[in-house]
BATI-511232 format. One record per atom (N, C-alpha, C, O): x, y, z; residue in three letters. Coordinates in steps of 0.2 Angstrom, whole numbers, plus 5000, padded with zeros to 4 digits. Layout:
! BATI-511232
XYZALA
...
This chain:
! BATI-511232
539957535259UNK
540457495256UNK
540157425255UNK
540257385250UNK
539757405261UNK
539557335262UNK
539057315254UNK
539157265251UNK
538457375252UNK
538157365246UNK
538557345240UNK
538457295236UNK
539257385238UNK
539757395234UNK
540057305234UNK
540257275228UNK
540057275241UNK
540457225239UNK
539857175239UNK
540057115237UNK
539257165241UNK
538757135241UNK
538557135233UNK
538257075231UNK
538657195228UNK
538657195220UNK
539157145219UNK
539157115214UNK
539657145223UNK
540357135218UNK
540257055218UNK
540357015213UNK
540057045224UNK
539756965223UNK
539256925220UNK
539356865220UNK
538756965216UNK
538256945211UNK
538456885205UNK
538956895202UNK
538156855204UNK
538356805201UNK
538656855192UNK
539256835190UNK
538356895189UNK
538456935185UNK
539256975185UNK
539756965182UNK
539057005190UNK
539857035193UNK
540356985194UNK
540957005193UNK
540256915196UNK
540856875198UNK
540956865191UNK
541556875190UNK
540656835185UNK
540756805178UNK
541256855174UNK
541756845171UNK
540856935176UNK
541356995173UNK
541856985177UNK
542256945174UNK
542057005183UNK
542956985186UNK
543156905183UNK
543656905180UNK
542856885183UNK
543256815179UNK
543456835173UNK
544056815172UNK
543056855168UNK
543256865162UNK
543756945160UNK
543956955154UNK
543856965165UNK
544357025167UNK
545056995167UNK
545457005164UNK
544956945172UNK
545656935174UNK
545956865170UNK
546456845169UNK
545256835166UNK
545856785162UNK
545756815155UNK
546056785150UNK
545456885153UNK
545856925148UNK
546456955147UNK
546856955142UNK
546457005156UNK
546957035155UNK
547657005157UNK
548157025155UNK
547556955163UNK
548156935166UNK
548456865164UNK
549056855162UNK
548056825164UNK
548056755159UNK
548656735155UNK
549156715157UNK
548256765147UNK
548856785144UNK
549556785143UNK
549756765138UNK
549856815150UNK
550456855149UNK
550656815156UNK
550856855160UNK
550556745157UNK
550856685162UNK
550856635159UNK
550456605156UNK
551556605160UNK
551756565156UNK
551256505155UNK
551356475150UNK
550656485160UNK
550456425158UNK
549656445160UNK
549356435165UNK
549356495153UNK
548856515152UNK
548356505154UNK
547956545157UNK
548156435152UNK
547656405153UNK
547456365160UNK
546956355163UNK
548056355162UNK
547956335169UNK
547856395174UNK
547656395180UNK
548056455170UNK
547956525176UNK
547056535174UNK
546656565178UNK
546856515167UNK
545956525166UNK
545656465170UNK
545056475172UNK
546056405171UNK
545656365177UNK
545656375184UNK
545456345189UNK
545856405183UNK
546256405190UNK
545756495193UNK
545656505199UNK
545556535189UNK
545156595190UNK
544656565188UNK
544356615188UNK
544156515186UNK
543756485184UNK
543556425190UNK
542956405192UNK
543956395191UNK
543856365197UNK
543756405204UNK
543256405208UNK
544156445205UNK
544356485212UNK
544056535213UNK
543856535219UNK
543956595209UNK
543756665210UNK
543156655213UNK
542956695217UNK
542756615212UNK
542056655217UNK
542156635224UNK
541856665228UNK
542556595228UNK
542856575234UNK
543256615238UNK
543256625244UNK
543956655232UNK
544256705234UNK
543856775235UNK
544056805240UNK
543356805231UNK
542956845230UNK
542556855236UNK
542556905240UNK
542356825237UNK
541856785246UNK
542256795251UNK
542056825256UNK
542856775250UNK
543356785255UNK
543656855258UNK
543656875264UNK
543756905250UNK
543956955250UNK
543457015254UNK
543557075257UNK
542956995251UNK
542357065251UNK
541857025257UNK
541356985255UNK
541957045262UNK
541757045269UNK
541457085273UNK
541957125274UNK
541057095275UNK
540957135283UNK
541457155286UNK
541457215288UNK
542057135288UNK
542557165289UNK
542957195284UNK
543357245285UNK
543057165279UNK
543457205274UNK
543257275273UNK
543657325273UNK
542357275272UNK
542057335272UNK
542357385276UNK
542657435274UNK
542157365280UNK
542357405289UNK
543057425287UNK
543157485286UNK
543557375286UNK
544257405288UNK
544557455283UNK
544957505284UNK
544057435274UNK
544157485269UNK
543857575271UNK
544057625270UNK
543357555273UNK
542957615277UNK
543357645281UNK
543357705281UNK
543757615286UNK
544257645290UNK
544857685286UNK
545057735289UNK
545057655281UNK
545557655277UNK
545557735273UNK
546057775272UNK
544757755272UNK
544557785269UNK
544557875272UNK
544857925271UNK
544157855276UNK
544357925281UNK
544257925289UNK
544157965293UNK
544357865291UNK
544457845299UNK
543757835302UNK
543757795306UNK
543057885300UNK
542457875303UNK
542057825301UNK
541957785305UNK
541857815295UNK
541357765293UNK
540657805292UNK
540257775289UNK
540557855293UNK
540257905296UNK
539457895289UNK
539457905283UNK
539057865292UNK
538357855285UNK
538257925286UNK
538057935280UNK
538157975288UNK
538058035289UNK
538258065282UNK
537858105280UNK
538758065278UNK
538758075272UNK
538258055267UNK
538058005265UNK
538158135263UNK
537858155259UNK
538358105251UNK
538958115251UNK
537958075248UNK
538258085244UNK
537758075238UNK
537158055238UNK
538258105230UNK
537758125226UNK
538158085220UNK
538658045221UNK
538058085215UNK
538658045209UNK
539358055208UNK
539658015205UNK
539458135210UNK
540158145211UNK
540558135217UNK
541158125217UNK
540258135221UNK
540558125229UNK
540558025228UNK
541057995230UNK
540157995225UNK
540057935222UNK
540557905220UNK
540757865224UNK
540857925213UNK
541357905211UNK
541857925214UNK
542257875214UNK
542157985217UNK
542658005219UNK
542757945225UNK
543357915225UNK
542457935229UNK
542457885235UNK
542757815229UNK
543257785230UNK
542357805226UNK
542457735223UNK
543457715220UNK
543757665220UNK
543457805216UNK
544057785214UNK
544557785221UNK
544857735221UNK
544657825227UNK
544857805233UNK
544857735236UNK
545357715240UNK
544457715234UNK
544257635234UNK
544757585231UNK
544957525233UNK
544957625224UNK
545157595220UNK
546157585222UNK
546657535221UNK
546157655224UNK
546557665225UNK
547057615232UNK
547657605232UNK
546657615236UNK
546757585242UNK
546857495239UNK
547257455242UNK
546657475235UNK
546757425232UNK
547057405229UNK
547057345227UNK
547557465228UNK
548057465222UNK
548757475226UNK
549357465223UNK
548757495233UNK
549257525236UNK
549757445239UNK
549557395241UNK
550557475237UNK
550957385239UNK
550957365244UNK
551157305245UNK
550557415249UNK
550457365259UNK
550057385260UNK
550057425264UNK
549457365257UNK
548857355257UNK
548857285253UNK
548557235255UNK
549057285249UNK
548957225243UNK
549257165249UNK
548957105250UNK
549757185250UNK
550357125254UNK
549957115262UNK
549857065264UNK
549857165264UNK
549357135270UNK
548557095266UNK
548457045268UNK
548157105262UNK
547657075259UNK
547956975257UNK
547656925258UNK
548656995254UNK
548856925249UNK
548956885256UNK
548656825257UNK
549456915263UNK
549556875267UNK
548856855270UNK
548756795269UNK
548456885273UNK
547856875278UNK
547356795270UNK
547256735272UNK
547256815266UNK
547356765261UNK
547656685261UNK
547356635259UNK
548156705262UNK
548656635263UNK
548656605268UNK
548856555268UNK
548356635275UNK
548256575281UNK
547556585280UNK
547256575275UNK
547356595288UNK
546656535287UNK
545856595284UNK
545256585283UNK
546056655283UNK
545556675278UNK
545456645270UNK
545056655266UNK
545956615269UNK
545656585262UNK
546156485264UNK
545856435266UNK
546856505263UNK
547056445260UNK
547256405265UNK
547456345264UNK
547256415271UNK
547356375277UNK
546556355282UNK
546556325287UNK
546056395278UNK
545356385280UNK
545156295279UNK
545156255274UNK
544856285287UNK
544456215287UNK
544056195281UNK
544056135278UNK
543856245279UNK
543056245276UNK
543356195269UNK
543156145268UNK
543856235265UNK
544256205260UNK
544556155258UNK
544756125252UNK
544856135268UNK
544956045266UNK
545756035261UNK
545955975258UNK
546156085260UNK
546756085256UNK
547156025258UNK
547056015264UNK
547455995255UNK
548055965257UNK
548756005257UNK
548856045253UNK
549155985262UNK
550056005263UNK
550056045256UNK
550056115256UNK
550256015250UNK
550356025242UNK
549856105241UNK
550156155239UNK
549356095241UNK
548856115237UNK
548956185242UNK
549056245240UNK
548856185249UNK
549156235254UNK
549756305252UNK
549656365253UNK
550256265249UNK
550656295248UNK
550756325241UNK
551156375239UNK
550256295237UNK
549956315229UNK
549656365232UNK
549956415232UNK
549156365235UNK
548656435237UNK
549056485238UNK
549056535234UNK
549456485244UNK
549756535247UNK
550456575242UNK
550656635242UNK
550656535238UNK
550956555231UNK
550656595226UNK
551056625223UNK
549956605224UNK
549556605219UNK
549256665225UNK
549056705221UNK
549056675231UNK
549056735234UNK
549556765236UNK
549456795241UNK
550156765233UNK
550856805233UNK
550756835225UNK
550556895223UNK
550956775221UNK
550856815215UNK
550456835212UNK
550556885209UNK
549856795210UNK
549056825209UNK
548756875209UNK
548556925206UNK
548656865214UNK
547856905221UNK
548456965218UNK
548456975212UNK
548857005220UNK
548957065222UNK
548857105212UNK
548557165211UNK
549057065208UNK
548957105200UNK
548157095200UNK
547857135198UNK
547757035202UNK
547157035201UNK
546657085205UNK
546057095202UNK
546857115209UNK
546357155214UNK
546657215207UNK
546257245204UNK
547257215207UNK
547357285205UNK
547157295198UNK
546957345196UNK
547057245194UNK
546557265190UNK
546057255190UNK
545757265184UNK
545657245195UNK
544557235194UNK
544857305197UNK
544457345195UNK
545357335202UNK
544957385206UNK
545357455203UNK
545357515205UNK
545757435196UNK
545857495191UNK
545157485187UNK
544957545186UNK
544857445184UNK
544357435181UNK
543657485185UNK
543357535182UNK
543357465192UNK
543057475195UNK
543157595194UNK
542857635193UNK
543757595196UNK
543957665195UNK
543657685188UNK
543257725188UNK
543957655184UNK
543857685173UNK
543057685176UNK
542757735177UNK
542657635176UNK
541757625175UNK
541457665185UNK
540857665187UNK
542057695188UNK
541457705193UNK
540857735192UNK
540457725196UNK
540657775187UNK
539957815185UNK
539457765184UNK
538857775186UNK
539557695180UNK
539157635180UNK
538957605187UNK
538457605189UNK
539557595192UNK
539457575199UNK
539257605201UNK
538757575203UNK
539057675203UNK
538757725207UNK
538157725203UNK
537857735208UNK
537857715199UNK
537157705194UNK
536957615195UNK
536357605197UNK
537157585195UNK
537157515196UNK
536957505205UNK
536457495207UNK
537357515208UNK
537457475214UNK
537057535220UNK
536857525225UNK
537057595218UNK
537057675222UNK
536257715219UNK
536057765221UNK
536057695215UNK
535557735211UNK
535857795208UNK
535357825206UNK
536357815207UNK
536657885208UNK
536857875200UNK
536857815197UNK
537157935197UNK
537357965191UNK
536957955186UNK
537057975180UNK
């Protein structure tokens, strides 16, 4: 999983997610352009945030409880796993436990970003409504192309 979200971090990958979500999500919010700067400014930070060593782990738990490297896999066991992935990503508590852990101090109440009160409460807003449609589309996306990810990131297919 950790290689998977080590891809998803590449500067490449981050530009494609960006140009995902202010194609498909953007648009269809009332103040467009601010939701393109605002994924323009933000996503490689939220991104970083999301796709962790522990994220890894806890989606690998998610997935079938072992973690187990012991697994064989080949391009269909590949994708299969990935769309699983997908799906876990897509589920509404899962989404709602990711937007909350989000909204304190793994994203919007972190030292590191220096928020003010205002800007706090902008974050944690924007991981209420955001973050839960944006995952779910990079990670319907990720489902339709897993045979590219699994040849990309896996050597496989």
């Amino acid at each position: 999983m950790m290689a998977f979200y080590n891809a998803a971090l590449s500067e490449e990958a981050l530009t494609h997610q960006k140009e995902v979500l202010i194609t498909t999500i953007c648009p269809f919010l009332p103040d467009s352009n601010g939701c393109s700067s605002g994924v323009m400014t933000w996503w490689d930070k939220v991104a970083a945030a999301l796709f962790t060593e522990t994220a890894a782990a806890r989606v690998c738990q998610g997935l079938d409880g072992s973690c187990s490297l012991e697994k064989a896999w080949d391009c269909d066991t590949c994708k299969f796993e990935l769309v699983r992935v997908a799906a876990l990503y897509s589920n509404p508590s899962a989404l709602l436990e990711i937007s909350g852990a989000m909204s304190g101090p793994l994203f919007c109440t972190s030292p590191d970003l220096a928020l003010d009160a205002g800007q706090v409460t902008f974050c944690q807003e924007m991981m209420r409504l955001f973050l839960p449609t944006a995952l779910t589309t990079i990670f319907t996306e990720v489902a339709a192309t897993a045979d590219f990810h699994c040849n990309d990131v896996f050597g496989l297919c």
